[in-house]
C-alpha positions as CSV (number, residue, x, y, z in Angstrom):
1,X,-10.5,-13.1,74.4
2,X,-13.0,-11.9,77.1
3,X,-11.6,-10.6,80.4
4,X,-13.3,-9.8,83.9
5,X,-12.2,-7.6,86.7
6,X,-14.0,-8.6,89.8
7,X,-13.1,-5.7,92.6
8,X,-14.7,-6.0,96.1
9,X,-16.3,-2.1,95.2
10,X,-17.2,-0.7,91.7
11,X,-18.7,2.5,90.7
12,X,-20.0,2.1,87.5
13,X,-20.7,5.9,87.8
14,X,-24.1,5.7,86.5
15,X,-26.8,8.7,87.1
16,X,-27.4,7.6,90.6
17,X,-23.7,7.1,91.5
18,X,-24.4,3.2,92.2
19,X,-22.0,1.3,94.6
20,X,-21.4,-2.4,93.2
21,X,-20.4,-4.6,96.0
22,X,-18.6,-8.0,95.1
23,X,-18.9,-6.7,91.0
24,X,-17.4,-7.5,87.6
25,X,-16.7,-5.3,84.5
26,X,-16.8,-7.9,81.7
27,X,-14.4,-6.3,78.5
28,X,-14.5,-8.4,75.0
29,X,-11.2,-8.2,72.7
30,X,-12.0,-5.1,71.2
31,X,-11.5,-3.0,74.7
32,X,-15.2,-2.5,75.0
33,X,-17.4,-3.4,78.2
34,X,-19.7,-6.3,77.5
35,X,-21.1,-6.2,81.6
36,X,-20.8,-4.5,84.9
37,X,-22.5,-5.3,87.5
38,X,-22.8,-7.9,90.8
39,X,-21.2,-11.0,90.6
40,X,-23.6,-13.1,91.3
41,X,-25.6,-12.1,88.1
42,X,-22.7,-12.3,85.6
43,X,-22.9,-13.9,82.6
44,X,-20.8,-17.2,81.8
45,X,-17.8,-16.4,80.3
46,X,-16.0,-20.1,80.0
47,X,-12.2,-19.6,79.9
48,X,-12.1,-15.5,80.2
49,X,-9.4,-14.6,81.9
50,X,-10.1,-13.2,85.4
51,X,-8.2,-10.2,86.9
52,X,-9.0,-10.5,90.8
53,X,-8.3,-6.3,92.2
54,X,-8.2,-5.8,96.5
55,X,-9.9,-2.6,96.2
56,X,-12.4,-0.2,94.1
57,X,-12.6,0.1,90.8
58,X,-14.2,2.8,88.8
59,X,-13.9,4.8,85.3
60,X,-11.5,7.1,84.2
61,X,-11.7,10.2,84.9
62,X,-13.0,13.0,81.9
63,X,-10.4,15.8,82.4
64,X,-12.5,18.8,80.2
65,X,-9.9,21.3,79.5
66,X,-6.4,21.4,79.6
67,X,-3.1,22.4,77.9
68,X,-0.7,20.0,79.2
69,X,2.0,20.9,77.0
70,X,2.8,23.7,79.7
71,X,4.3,21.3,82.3
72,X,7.5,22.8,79.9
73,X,6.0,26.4,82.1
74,X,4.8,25.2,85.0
75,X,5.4,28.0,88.1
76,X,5.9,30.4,85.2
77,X,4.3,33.8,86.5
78,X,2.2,31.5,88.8
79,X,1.1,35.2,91.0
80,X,0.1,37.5,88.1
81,X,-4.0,37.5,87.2
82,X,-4.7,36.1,84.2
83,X,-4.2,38.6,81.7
84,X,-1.0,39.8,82.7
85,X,-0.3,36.3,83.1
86,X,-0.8,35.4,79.2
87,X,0.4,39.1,77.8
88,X,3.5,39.2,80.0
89,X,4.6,35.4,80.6
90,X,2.8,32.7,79.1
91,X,2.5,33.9,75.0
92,X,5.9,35.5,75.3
93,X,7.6,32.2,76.0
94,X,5.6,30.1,74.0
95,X,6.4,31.7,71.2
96,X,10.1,30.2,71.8
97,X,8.4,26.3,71.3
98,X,9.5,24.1,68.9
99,X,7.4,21.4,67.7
100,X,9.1,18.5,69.5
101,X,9.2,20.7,73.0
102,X,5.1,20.5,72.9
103,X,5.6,16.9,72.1
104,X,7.6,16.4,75.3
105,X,5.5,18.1,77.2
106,X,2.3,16.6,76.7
107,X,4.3,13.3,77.6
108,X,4.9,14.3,81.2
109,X,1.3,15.5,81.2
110,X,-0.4,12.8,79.7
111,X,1.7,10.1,82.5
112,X,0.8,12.8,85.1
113,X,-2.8,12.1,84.5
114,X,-2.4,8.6,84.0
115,X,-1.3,8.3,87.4
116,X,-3.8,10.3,89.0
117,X,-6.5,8.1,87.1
118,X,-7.1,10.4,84.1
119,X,-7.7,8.7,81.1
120,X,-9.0,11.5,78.6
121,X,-8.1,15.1,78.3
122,X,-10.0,17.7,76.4
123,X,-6.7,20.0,75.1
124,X,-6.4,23.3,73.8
125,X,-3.0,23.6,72.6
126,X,-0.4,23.8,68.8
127,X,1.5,21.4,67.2
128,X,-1.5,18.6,67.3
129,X,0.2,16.2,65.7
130,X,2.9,16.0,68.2
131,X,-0.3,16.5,71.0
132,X,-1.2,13.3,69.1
133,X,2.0,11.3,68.9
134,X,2.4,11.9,72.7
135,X,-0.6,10.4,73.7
136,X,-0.8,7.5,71.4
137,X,2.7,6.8,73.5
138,X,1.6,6.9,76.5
139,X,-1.7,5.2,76.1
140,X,-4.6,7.8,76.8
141,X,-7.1,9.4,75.3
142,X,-7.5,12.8,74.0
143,X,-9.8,15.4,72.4
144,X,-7.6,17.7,70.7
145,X,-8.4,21.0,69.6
146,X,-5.6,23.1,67.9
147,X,-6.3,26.8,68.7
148,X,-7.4,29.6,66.7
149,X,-6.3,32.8,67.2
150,X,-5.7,36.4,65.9
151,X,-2.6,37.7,67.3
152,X,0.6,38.9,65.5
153,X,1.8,36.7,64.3
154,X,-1.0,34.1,63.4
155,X,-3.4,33.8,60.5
156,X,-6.4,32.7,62.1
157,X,-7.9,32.2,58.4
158,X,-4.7,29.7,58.1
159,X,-5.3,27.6,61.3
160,X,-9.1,27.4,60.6
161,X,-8.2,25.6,57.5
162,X,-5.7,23.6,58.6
163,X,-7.8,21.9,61.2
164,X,-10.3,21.4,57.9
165,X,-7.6,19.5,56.1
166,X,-6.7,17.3,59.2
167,X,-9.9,16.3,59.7
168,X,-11.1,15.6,56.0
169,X,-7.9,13.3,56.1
170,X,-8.1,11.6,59.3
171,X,-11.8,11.7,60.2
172,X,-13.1,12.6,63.7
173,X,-11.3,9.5,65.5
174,X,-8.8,7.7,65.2
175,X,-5.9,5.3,66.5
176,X,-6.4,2.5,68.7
177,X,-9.7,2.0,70.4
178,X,-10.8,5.6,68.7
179,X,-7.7,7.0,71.4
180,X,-8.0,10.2,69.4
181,X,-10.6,13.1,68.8
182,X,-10.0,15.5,66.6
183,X,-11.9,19.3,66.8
184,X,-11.7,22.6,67.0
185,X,-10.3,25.3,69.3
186,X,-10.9,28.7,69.3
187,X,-8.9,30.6,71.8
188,X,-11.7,33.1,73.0
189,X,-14.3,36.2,71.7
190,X,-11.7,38.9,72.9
191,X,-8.8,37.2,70.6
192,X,-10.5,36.6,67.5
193,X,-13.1,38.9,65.0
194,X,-16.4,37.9,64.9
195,X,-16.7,36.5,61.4
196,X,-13.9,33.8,62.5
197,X,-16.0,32.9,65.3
198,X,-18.9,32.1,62.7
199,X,-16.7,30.6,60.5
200,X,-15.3,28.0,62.5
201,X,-18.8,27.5,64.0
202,X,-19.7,26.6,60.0
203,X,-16.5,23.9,59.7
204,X,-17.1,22.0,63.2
205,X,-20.9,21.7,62.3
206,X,-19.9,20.4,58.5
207,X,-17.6,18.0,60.2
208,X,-20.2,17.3,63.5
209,X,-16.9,18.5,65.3
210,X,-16.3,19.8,69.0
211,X,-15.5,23.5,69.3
212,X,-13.8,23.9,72.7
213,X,-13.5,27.5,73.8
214,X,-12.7,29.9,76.9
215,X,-15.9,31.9,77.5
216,X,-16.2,34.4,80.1
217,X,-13.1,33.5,82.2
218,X,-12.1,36.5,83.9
219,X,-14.3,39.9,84.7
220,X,-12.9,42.1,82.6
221,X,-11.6,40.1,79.3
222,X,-14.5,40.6,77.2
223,X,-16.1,43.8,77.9
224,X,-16.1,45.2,74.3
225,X,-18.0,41.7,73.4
226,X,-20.3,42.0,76.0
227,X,-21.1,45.7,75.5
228,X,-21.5,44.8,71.4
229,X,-23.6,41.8,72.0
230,X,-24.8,41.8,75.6
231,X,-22.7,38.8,76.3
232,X,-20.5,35.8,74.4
233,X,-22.8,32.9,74.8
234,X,-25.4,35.4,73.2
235,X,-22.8,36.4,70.5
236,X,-21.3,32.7,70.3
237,X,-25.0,31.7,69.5
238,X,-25.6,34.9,67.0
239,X,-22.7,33.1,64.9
240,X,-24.3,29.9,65.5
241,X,-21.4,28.2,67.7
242,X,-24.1,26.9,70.3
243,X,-26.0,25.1,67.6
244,X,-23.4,22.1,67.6
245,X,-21.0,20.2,69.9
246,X,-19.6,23.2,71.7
247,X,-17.7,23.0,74.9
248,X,-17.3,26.4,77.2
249,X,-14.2,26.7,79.2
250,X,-14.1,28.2,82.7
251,X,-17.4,30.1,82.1
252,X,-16.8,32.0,85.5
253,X,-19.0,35.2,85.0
254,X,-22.3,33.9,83.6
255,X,-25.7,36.2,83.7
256,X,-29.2,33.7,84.1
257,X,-29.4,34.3,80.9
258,X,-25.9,33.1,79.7
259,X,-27.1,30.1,81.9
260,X,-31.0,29.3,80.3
261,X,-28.6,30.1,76.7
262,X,-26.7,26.8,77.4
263,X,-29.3,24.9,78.8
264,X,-31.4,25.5,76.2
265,X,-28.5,24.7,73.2
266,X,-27.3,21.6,75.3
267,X,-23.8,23.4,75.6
268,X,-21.3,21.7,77.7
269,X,-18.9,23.6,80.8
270,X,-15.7,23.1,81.4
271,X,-15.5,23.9,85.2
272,X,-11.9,24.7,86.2
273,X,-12.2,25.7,90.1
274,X,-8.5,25.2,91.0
275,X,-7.4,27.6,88.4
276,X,-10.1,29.5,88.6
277,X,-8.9,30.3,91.9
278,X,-5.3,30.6,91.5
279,X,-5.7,33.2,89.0
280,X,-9.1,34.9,91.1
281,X,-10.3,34.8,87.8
282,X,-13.8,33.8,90.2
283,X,-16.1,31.4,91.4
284,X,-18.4,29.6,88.7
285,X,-22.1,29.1,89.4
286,X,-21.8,25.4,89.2
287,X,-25.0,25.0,91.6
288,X,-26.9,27.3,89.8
289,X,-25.4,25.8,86.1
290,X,-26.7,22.1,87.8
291,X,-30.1,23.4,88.7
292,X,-30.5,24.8,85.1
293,X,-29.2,20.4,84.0
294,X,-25.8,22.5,81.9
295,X,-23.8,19.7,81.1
296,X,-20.9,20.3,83.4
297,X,-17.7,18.7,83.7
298,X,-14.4,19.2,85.4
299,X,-11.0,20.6,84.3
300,X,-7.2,21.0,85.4
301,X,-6.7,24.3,83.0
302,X,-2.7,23.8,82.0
303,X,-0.3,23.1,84.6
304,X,1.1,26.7,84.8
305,X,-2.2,27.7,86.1
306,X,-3.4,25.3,88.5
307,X,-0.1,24.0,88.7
308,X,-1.1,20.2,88.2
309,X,-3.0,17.9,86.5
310,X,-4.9,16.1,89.2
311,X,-8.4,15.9,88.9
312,X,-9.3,14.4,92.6
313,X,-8.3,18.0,93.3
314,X,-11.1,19.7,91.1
315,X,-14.0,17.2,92.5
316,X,-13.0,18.6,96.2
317,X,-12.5,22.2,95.1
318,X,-15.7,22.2,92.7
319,X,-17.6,20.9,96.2
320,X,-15.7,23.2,99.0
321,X,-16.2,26.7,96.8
322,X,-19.7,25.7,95.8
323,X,-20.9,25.2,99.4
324,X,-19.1,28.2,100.1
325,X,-20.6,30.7,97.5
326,X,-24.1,28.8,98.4
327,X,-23.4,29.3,102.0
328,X,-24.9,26.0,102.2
329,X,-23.0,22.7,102.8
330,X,-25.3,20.7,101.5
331,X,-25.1,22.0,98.2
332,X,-23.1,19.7,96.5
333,X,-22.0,16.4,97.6
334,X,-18.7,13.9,97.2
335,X,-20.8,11.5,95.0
336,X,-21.7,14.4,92.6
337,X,-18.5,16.1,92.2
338,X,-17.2,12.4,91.4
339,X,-19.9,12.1,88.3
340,X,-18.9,15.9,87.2
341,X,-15.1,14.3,86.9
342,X,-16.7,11.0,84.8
343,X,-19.8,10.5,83.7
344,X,-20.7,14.4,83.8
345,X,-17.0,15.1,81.7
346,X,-18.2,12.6,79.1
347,X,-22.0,14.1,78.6
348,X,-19.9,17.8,78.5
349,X,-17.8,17.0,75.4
350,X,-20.5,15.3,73.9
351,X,-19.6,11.2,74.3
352,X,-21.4,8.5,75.0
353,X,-18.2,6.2,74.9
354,X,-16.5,7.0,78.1
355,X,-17.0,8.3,81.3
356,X,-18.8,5.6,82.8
357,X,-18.6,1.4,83.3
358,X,-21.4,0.4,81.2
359,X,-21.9,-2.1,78.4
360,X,-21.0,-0.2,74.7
361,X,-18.1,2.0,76.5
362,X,-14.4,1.9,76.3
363,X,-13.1,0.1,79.4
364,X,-11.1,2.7,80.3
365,X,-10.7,1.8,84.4
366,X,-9.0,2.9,87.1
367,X,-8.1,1.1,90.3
368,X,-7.6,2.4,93.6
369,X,-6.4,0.3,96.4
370,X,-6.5,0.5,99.7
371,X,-3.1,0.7,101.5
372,X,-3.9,4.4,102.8
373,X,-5.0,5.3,106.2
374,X,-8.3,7.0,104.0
375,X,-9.3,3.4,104.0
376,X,-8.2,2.4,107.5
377,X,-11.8,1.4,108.4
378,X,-11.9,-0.8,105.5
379,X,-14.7,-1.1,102.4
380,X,-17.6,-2.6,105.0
381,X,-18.6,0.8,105.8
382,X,-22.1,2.2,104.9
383,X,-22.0,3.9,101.0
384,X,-21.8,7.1,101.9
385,X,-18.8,6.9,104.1
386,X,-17.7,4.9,101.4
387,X,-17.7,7.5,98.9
388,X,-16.6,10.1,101.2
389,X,-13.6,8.5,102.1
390,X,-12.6,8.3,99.0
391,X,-13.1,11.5,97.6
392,X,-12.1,13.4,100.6
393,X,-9.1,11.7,101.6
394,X,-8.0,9.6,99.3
395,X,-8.1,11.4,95.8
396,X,-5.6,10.0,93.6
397,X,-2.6,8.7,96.1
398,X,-3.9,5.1,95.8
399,X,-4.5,4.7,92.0
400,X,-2.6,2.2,91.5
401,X,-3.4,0.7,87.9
402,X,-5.0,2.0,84.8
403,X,-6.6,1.1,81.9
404,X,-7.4,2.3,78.6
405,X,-9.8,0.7,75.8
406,X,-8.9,-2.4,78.3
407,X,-5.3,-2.3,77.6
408,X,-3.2,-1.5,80.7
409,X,-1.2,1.3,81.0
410,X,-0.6,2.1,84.5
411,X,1.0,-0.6,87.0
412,X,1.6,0.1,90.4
413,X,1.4,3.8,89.9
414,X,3.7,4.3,87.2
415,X,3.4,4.2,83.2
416,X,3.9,1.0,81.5
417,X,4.8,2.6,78.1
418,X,6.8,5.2,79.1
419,X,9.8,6.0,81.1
420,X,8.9,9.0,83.6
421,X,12.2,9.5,84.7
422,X,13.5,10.1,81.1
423,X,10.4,12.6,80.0
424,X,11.4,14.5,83.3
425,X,14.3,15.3,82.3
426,X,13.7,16.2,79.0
427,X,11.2,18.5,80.2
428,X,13.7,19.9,82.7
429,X,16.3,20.6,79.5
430,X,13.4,22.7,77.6
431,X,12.3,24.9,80.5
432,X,15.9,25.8,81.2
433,X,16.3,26.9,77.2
434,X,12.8,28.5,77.8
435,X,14.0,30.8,80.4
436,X,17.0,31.3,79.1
């Protein structure tokens, strides 16, 4: 049966960041959107059932990169840069994991972005399946691609293949309203030999797969590879990694030529300000990556780097530091931070399914009402105040409900599927036997 949500505001998120006044997203039984726009020029839907919403509503957020398993390590080293970080806390106690400790964490993370209006997450992390399992529990969406790396301890040969066999079993998506992506992660250039690189490169194109991988996070990770091969975009495109669906994470220290690389190959960013800054791994050259059109979304990082999974945060961060390092505050605005975190997310991994409230796409919807002193001057304000009031002082406080391939899985700010309470304290009886 069809459904329509009539909200005072919508965003349909579309190039020109559109604000729908008095507007309907029309969704048909399979959770795809049939119509979004004004009321008054809806189609006639007979007997659909109408959901009537007091405030905006707009699409899910695209979270690009994460590892939300690591709300089981969240606070964990959380003052060490990032390579110290990794060598001396993070791998060290990861290696103590057991399969169903990633499970429950990527519970608690998957609610947490629920609640904050995240619908998909693009995550780097091991045990997939249970990555997988998680999700499909609480509702969301995922791209998930299992890492690759060549450390002791890990066959990097064995993982590439692996991810071959899941894929050639499962296909590229699956589960309800295509909730799950499958792909391909390869850690980084500094943590795996070249022929790997070109390898895995070879299996995502066969398969038309994403590769999602950390390029050129911090200043000194990669100086052998940059020194061999002037840079790793130029040495991800020698192997022939930029030829396909590849998605760059952090990309903090990027030459103009790095930049006209991805522009050129249509490669996607993964712009991670908050952990970015946490770590002082840098400040990205989103402003000039925008001017050069590099598809360029927004990520958390993991949750023992940032240390949350709130993407409201990452719009206001990817605006403040850009102004900043522009010295110009007209740089980048509210309105195009918010498509970065939707529309901008989508386009970045690749998907025309998501990201946006337009006929063809998942109706995966957020809204956020207005009980919040951000919205004490009510919605009759001029668009840009509008907008501003949201993104600024809002954020995600007021998402209250969520949907997903136009099934609901937030109400009232907490999950309908699954109970918070319960994962929290399962996550709280890991990270003590972590520490331990």
């Amino acid at each position: 049966m069809s459904r329509r949500f009539r909200a005072p505001v919508v965003l349909p998120a579309d190039p020109a960041c559109s604000i729908l006044r008095d507007a309907v997203v029309d969704v048909d039984d399979s959770g795809r959107i049939t119509f979004c726009g004004p009321a008054s020029g809806a189609p006639d839907l007979g007997g659909a059932f109408v959901t009537d919403l007091s405030g905006i509503l707009l699409p899910g957020l695209v979270n690009t990169h994460a590892h939300s398993p690591m709300t089981l390590l969240r606070g964990m080293g959380g003052d060490l840069p990032l390579l110290r970080w990794l060598h001396e806390i993070i791998w060290p106690v990861e290696a103590k994991l057991q399969p169903s400790d990633v499970q429950t964490g990527m519970l608690l993370g998957s609610v947490e972005m629920l609640r904050h209006g995240v619908t998909m997450s693009a995550e780097m992390y091991f045990e997939g399946e249970q990555i997988v399992d998680a999700v499909l529990a609480t509702g969301a969406r995922v791209v998930i691609g299992p890492p690759i790396m060549d450390l002791p301890g890990m066959n990097w040969r064995t993982m590439l293949a692996d991810i071959d066999k899941w894929i050639d079993a499962d296909g590229l998506r699956f589960g309800p309203g295509d909730r799950i992506e499958l792909g391909y992660g390869p850690h980084a250039a500094y943590t795996l030999p070249v022929e790997a690189l070109r390898m895995t490169a070879e299996s995502a194109a066969e398969r038309g797969a994403l590769v999602q991988i950390h390029v050129a996070e911090a200043a000194l990770e990669d100086e052998k590879q940059r020194a061999e091969h002037g840079s790793v975009p130029k040495l991800l495109d020698e192997v022939g990694m930029l030829s396909g669906r590849t998605l760059a994470a952090h990309a903090v220290h990027l030459s103009d030529e790095d930049i006209a690389l991805f522009a050129a190959r249509g490669t996607g960013v993964a712009h991670c300000p908050g952990s970015n800054s946490k770590l002082a791994s840098g400040i990205a050259r989103l402003a000039e990556l925008r001017a050069a059109s590099v598809k360029v979304g927004l990520g958390t990082d993991g949750p023992a780097s940032n240390d949350d999974l709130d993407l409201w945060e990452e719009i206001q961060l990817s605006t403040m530091l850009t102004r900043l390092a522009t010295n110009d505050s007209t740089a980048m605005t509210g309105a195009q931070a918010f498509l970065l975190a939707t529309r901008g997310g989508a386009e970045a991994l690749g998907r025309d399914d998501i990201g946006a409230l337009e006929a063809g796409r998942w109706a995966d919807m957020v809204h956020v009402d207005l009980d919040d002193p951000a919205f004490a001057a009510g919605l009759d304000v001029p668009d840009e105040q509008l907008m501003a009031n949201l993104v600024w002082a809002a954020g995600s406080r007021r998402v209250r409900d969520v949907w997903v391939a136009g099934e609901q899985v937030v109400g009232e700010g907490e999950s309908l599927r699954v109970d918070r309470a319960k994962v929290q304290a399962n996550v709280a009886e890991v990270s003590a036997r972590l520490r331990g």
